[in-house]
LUMGU-360682 format. One record per residue (C-alpha): residue number from 1; x, y, z. Coordinates in Angstrom, 3 decimals. Layout:
     n          X          Y          Z
   NUM          X          Y          Z
...
END
This chain:
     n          X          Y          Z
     1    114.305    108.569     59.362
     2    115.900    110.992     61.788
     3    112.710    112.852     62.053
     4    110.297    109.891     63.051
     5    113.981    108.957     65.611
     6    113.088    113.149     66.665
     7    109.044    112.945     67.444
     8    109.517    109.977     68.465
     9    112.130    110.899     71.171
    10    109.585    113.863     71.819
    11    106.991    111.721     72.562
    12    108.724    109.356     74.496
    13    109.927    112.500     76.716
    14    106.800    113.503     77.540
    15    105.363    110.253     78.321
    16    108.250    109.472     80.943
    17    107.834    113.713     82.173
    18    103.484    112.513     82.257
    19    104.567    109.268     83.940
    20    106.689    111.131     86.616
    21    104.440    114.207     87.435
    22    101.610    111.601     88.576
    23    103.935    109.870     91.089
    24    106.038    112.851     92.343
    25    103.834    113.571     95.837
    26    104.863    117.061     97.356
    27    104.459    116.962    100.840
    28    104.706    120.888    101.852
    29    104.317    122.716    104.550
    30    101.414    125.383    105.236
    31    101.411    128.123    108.225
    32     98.244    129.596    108.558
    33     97.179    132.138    111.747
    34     93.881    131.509    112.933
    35     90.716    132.744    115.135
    36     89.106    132.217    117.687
    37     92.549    129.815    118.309
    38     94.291    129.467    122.148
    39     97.406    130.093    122.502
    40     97.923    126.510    123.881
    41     97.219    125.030    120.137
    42     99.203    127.599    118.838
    43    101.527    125.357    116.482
    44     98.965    122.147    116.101
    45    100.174    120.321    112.687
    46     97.276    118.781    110.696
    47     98.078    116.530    107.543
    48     94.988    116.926    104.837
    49     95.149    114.054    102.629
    50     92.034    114.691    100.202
    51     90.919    113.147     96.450
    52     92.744    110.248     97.294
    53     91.157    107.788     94.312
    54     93.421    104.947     94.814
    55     93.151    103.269     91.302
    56     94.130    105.779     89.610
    57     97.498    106.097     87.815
    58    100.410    106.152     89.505
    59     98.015    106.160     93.211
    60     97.506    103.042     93.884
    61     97.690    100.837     97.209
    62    101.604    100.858     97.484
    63    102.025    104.626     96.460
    64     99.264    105.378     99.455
    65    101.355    103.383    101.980
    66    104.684    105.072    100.713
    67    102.697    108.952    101.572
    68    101.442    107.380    104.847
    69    105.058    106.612    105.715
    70    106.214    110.215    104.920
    71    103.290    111.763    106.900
    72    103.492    109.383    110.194
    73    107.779    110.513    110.475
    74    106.119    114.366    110.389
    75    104.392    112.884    113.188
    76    101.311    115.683    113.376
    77     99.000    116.010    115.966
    78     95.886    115.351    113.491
    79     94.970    114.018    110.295
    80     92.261    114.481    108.168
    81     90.946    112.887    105.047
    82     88.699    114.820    103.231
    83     87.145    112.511    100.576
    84     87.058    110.825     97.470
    85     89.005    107.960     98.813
    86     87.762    105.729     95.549
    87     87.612    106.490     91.750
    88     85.160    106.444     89.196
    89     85.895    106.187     85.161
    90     89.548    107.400     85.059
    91     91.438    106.256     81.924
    92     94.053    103.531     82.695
    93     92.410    103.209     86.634
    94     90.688    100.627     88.080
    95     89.216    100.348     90.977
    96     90.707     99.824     94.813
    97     88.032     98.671     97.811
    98     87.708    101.486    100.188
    99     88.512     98.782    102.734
   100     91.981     98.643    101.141
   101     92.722    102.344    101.688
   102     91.069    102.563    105.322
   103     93.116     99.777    106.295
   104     96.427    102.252    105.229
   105     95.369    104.991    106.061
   106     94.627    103.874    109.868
   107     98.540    104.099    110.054
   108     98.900    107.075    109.902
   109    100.022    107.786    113.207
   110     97.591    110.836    114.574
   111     93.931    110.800    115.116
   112     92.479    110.820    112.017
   113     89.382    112.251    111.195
   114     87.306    111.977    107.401
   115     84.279    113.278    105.624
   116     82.860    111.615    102.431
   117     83.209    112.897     98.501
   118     81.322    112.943     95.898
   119     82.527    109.611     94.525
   120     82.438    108.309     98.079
   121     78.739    108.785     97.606
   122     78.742    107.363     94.129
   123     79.961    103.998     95.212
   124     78.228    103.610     98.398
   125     78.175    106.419    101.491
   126     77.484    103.519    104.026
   127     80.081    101.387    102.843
   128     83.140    104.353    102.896
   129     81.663    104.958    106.762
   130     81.959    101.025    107.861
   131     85.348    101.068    106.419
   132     86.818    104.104    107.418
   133     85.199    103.276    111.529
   134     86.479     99.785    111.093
   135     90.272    101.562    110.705
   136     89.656    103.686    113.766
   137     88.938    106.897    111.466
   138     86.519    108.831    112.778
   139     83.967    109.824    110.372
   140     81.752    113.095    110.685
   141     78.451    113.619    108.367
   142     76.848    116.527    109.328
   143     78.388    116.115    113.040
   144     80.459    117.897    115.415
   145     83.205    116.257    117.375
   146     84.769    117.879    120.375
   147     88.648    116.484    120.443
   148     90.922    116.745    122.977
   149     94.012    117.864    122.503
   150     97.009    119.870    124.659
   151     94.351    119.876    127.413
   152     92.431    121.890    125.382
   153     88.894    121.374    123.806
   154     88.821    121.674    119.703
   155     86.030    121.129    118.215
   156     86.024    118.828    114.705
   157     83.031    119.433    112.303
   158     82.328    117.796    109.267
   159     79.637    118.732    106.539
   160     78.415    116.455    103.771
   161     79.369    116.498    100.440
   162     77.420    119.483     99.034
   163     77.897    117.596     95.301
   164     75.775    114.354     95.891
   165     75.500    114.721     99.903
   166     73.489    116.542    102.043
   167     74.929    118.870    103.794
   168     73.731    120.744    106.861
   169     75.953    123.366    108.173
   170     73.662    124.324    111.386
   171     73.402    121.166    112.548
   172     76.966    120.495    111.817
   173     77.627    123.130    113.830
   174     74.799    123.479    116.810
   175     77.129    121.567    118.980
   176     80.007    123.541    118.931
   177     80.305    126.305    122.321
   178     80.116    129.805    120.897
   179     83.228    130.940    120.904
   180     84.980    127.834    121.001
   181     88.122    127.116    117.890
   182     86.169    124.945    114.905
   183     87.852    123.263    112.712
   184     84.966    122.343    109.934
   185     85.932    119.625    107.163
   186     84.114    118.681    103.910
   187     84.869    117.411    100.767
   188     84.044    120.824     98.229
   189     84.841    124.299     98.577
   190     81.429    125.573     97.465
   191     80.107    125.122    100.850
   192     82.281    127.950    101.786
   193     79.722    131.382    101.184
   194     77.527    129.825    103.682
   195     79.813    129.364    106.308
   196     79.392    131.687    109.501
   197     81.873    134.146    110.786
   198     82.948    132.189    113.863
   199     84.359    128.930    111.729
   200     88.257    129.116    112.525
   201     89.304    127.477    109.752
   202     87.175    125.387    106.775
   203     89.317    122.444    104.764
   204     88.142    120.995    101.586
   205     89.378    119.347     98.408
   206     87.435    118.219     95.232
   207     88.916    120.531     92.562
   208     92.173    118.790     92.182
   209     93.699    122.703     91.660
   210     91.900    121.828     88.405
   211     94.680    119.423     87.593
   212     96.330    121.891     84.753
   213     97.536    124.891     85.611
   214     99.079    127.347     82.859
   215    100.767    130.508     82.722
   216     99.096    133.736     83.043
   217     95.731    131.758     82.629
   218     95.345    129.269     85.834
   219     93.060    126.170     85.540
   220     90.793    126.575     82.720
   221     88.611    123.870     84.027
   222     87.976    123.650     87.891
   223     84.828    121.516     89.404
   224     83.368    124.364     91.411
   225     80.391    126.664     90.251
   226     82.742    129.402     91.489
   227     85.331    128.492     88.744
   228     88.890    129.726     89.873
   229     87.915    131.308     92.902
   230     88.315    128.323     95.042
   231     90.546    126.620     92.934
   232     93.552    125.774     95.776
   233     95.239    127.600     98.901
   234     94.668    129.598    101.016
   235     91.091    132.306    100.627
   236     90.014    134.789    102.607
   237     86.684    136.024    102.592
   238     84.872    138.590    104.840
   239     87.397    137.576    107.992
   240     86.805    133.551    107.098
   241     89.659    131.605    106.259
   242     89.327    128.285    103.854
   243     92.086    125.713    102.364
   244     91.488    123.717     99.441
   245     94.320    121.140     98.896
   246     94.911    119.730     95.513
   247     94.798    116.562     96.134
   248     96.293    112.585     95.362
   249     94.744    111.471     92.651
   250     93.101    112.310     89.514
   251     89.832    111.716     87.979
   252     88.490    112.051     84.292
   253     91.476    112.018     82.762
   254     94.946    111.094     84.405
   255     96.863    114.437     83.953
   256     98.449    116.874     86.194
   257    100.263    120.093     84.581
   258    101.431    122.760     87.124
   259     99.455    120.996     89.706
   260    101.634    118.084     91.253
   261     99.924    115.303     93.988
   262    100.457    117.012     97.644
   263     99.655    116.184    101.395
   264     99.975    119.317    102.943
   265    101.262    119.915    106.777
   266     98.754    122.751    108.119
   267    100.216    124.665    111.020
   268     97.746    126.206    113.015
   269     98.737    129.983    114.762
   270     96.960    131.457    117.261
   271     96.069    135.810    116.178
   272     97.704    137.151    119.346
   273     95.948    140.708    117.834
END
């Protein structure tokens, strides 16, 4: 008897440590120096809210207004949504209308800007769009948006999901004045080898940090055909600079070792070199 009372108190243990990792949101804070950047933007805050698939355990509608609360008292000067606001076949999930989420997420207090993920494009690209313009989110498919901000231009790209999308980084980027600071947005990190030289800073999501993370090894599964290599944080490549965040939710399976839920707070310094 005492040892079914011990693996069952094991058990138990892990399911409430399980239960509590999915629902324990970090919100952290990310400085990151960047060029071409003026010095008047030197300091802009961004909060990247990515993979957000409401539905799934522990993320639904009430846990997404709860982060939106904690993000509008940071009170940044952007916000930016980089996909996967629904979810697709995640055990114990169910599904939340994108409508739902836009509607929350257009409190959050900064311009907002989105691109669409790969199960944004699995349920219905158009639909995401209408619902994240109908909150006042501006959403950017293969488009360039120049945003004012400090009395200073910066120019907004987004590219299309490069999983089930199409994306078109010179297009995305004709737009933009040589020269000028670009902030480009999509949903996956595999985008990033293509990216020219004069990008100041790419932001994606998608691999979740590979939702387990163990000791010595990292993620042993990550959904990028670059494995770890883009796995989460900050990479630098050849002079380009790319964040991947790990994300809200889950997907697959509702697990998250090493790898908690985080909106990250992305502050923006000028290279005075």
């Amino acid at each position: 008897m005492s040892a079914i009372l011990a693996i069952f108190g094991v058990l138990l243990l892990g399911l409430m440590l399980w239960w509590r990792a999915l629902g324990r949101v970090v919100l952290r804070d990310v400085k990151i120096t960047v060029s071409p950047w003026p010095a008047a933007l030197s300091g802009l805050r961004i909060a990247v809210l990515s993979d957000l698939h409401i539905g799934a355990p522990r993320m639904g509608p009430e846990a997404l207004r709860r982060i939106v609360d904690r993000v509008r008292l940071r009170a940044p000067d952007l916000a930016v949504v980089l996909g996967d606001l629904v979810v697709h076949r995640v055990k114990g999930g169910h599904f939340v209308a994108p409508e739902v989420t836009s509607k929350i997420l257009a409190d959050l207090g900064a311009p907002t800007f989105a691109v669409l993920g790969n199960h944004d494009h699995q349920l219905d690209a158009a639909r995401v769009t209408r619902a994240l313009t109908g909150a006042g989110i501006t959403v950017l498919v293969n488009d360039c948006h120049a945003h004012e901000v400090r009395g200073q231009s910066l120019q907004i790209a987004g590219a299309d999901d490069c999983v089930r999308g199409k994306p078109d980084l010179p297009r995305t980027l004709a737009a933009a004045p040589a020269g000028s600071p670009i902030l480009l947005l999509t949903h996956s990190p595999d985008l990033f080898p293509e990216v020219p030289p004069g990008v100041s800073l790419m932001l994606a999501g998608h691999t979740h940090g590979g939702q387990i993370r163990l000791p010595f090894i990292g993620a042993p599964r990550v959904p990028s055909r670059f494995g770890q290599r883009y796995a989460r944080g900050l990479i630098e490549e050849n002079g380009r600079k790319l964040f991947v965040t790990t994300g809200l939710g889950t997907s697959w399976m509702p697990i998250r070792i090493g790898v908690p839920p985080e909106v990250v707070i992305i502050e923006l310094v000028a290279d005075v070199k």
